[in-house]
N, C-alpha and C positions, 0 to 999 in steps of 0.2 A: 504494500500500500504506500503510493507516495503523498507527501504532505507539500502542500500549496506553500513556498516562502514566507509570501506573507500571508497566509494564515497562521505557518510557525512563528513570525518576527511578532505578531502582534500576540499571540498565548504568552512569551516569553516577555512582551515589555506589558501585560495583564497583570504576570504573577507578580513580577518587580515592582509594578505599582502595591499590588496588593500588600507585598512585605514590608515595602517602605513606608506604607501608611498604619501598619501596624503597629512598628517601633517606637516611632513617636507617644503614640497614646499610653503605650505601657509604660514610656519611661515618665513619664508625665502623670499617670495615674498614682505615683507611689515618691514617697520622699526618700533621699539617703537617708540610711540607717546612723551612721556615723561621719568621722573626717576620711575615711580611705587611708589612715595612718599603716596598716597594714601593708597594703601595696607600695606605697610610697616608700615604705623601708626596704621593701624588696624590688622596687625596680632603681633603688639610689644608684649604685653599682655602674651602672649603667648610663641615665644620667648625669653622673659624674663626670665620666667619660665622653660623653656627646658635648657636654658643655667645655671641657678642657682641650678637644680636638678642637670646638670652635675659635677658643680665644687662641688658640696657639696656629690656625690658620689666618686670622686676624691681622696675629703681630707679625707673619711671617717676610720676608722679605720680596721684593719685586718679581722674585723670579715664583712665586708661591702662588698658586689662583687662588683667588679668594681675597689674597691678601690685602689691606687699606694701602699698603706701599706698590700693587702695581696696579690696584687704582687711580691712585694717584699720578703714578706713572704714565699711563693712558691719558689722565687728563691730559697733563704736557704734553703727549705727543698729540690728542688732536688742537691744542691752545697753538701748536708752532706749525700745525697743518694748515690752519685759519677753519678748522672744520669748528663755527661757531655752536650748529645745533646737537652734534654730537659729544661738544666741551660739556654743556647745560647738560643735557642726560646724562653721562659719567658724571659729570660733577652734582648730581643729586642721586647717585647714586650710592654717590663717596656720602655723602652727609647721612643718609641713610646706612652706611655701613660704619661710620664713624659713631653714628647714636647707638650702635651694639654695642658695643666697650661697657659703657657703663651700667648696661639690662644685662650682658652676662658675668660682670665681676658681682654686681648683687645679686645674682641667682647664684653663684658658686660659693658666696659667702654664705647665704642662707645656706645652699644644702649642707655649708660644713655644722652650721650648729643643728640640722637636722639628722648628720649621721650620728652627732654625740647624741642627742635624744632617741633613735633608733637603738645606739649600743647598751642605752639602759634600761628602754624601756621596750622593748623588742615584746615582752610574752606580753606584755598589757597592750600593746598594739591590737590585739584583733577585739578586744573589747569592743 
């Protein structure tokens, strides 16, 4: 038995509708029980790590993607191109990557006084 395309594309974007309008209401039906302290101890680890790869592609030098210094880099070279509209977009690019510095040294700080609360308070966490 063969099945029509689109009659299969549309059963298939039916049931997706169907799931995705279930989720919401369920998660909306019911309050968190608690803070998520639980998970948040167990997925630090991790985080830790995602946030210390960032700052350290950040600071890394010209030759680093990611990094604010071959951002900037690029500026200057389209500032000595005369490429005015491509300066403006890297250069709000840069400013936007420059305001990370400071959102992820105080996320790193916090998570540190979160892992000292984690190492002590770990078995009361699932409370």
């Amino acid at each position: 038995m063969r099945i029509n395309r689109t009659v299969a594309a549309a059963g298939v974007l039916a049931l997706a509708g169907a799931l995705l309008a279930a989720g919401p209401a369920e998660a909306a039906g019911g309050a968190p029980k608690g803070d998520g302290a639980k998970s948040i101890c167990k997925r630090l680890p991790k985080t830790q790590q995602r946030i210390d790869k960032a700052l350290d592609r950040l600071h890394g030098d010209a030759a680093a993607n990611g990094s604010i210094a071959r951002l900037e880099q690029r500026v200057d070279n389209a500032h000595k191109a005369g490429h005015a509209e491509i300066e403006k977009y890297l250069s709000d690019r840069l400013t936007v990557r420059r305001g990370l510095l400071p959102t992820l040294e105080a996320r790193k700080a916090d998570l540190k006084s979160v892992a000292d609360w984690c190492a002590k308070s770990a078995p009361a966490a699932g409370k």
